[in-house]
PQR file with spaces between the fields and no chain letter, atoms N, CA, C, O and H, PARSE charges and radii, in Angstrom:
ATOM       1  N    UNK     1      -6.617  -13.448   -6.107 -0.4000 1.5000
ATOM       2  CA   UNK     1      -5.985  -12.399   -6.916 -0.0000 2.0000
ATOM       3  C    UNK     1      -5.209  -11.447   -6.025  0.5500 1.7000
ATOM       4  O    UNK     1      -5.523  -11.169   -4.868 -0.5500 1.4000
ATOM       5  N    UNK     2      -4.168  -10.980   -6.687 -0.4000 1.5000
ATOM       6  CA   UNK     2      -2.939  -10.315   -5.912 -0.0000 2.0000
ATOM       7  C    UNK     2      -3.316   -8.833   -6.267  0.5500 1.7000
ATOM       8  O    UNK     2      -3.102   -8.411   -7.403 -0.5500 1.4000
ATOM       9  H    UNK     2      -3.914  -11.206   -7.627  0.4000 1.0000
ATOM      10  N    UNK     3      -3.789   -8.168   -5.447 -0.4000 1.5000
ATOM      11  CA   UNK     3      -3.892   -6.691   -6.281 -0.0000 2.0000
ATOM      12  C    UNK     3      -2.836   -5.935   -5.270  0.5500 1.7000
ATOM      13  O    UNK     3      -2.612   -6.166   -4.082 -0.5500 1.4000
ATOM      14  H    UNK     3      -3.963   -8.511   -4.524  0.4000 1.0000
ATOM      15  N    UNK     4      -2.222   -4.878   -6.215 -0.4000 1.5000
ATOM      16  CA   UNK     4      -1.304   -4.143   -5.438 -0.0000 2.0000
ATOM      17  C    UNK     4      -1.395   -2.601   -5.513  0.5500 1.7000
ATOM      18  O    UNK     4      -1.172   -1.879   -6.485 -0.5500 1.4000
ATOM      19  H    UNK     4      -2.404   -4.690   -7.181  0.4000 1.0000
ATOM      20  N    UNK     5      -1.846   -2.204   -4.020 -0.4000 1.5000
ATOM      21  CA   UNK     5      -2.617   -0.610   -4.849 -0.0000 2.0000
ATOM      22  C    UNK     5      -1.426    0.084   -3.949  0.5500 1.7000
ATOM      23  O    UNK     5      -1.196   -0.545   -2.917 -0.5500 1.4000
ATOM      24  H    UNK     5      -2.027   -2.791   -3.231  0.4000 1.0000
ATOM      25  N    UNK     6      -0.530    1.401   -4.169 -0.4000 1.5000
ATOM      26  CA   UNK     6       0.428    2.137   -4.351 -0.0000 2.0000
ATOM      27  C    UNK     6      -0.005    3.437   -3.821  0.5500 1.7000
ATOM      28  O    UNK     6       0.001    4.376   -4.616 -0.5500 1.4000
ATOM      29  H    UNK     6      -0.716    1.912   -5.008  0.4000 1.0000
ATOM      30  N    UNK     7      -0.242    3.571   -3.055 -0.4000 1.5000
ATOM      31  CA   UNK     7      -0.764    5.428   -2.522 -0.0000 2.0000
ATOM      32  C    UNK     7       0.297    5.929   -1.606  0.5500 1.7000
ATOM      33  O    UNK     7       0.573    5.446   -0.508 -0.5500 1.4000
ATOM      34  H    UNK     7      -0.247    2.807   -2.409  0.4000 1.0000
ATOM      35  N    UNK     8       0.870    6.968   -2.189 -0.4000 1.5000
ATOM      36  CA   UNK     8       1.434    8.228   -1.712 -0.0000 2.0000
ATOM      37  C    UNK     8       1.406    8.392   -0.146  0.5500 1.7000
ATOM      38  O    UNK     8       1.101    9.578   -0.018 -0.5500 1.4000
ATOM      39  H    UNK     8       0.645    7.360   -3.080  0.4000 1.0000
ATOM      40  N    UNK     9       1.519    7.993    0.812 -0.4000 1.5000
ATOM      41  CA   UNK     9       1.383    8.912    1.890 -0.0000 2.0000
ATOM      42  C    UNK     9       2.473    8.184    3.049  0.5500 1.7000
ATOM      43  O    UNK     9       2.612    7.097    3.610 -0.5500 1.4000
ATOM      44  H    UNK     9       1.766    7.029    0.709  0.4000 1.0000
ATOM      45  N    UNK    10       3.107    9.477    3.009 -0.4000 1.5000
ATOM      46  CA   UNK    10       4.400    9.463    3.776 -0.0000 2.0000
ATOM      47  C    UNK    10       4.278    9.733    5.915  0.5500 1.7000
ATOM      48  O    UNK    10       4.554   10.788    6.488 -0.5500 1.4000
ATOM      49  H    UNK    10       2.994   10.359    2.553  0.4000 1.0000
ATOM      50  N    UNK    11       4.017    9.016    6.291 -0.4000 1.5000
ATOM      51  CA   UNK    11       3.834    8.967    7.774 -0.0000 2.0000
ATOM      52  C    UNK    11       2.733    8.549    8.361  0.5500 1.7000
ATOM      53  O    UNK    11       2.497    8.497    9.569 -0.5500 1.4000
ATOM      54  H    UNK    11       3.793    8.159    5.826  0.4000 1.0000
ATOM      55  N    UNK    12       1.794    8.132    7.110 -0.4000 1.5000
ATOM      56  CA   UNK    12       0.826    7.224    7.820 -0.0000 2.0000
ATOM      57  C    UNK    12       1.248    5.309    8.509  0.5500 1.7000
ATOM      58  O    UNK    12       1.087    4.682    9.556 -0.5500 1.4000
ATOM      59  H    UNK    12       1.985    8.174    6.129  0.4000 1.0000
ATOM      60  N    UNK    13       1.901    5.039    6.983 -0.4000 1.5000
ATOM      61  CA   UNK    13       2.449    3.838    7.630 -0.0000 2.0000
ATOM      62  C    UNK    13       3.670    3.583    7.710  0.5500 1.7000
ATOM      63  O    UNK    13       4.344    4.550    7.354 -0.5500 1.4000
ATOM      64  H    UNK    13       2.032    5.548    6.133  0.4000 1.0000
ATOM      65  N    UNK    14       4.575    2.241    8.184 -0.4000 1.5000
ATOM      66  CA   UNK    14       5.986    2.504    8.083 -0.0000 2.0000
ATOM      67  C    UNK    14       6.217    2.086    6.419  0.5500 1.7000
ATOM      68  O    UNK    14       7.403    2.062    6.091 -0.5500 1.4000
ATOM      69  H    UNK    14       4.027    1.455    8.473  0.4000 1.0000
ATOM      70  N    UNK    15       5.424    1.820    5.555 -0.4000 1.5000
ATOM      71  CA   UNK    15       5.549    1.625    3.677 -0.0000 2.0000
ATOM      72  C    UNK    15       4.296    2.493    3.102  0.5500 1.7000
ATOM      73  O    UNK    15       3.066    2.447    3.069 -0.5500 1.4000
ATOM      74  H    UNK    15       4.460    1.839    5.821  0.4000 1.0000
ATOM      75  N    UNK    16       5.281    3.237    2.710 -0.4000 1.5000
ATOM      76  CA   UNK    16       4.674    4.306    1.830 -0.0000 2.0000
ATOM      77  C    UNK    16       3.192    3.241    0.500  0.5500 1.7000
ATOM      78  O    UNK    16       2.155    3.744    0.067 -0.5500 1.4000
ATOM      79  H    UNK    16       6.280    3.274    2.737  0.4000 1.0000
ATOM      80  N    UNK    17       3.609    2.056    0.281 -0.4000 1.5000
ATOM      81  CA   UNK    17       2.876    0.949   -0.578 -0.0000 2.0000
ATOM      82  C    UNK    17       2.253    0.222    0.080  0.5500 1.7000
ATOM      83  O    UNK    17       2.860   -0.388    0.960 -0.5500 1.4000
ATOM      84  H    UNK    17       4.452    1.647    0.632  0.4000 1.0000
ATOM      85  N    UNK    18       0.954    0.025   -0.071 -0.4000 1.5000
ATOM      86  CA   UNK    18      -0.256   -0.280    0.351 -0.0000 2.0000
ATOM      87  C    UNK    18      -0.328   -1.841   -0.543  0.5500 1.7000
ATOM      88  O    UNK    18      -0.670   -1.789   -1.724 -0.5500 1.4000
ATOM      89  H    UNK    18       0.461    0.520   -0.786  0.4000 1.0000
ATOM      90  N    UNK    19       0.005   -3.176    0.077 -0.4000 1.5000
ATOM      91  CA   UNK    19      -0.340   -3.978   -0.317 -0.0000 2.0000
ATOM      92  C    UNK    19      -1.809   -4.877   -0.196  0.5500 1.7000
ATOM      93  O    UNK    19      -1.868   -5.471    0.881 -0.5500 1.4000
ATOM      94  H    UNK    19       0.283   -3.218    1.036  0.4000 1.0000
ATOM      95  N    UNK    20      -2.934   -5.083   -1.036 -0.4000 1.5000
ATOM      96  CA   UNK    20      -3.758   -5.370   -0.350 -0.0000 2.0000
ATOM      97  C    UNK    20      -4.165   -7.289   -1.202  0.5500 1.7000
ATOM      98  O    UNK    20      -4.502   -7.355   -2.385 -0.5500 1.4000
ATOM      99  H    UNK    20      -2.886   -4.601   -1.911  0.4000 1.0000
ATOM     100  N    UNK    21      -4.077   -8.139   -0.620 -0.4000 1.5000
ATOM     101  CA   UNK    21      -4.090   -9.565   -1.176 -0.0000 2.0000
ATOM     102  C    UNK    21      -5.854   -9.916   -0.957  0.5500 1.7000
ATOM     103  O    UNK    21      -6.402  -10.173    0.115 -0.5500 1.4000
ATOM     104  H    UNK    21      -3.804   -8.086    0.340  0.4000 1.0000
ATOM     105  N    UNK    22      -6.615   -9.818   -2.563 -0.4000 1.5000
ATOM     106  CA   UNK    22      -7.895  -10.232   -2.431 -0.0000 2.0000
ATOM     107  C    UNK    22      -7.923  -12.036   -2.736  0.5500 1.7000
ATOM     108  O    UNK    22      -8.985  -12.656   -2.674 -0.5500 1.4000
ATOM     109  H    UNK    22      -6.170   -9.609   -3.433  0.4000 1.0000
């Protein structure tokens, strides 16, 4: 399952979208 979780945070990574593949 493809889940795609989306969190806000600007300078932690170089994509603001947090892809996570369970």
């Amino acid at each position: 399952m493809a889940l795609k979780i989306r969190l806000a945070r600007a300078g932690s990574k170089k994509r603001p979208y947090y892809h996570i593949v369970v």
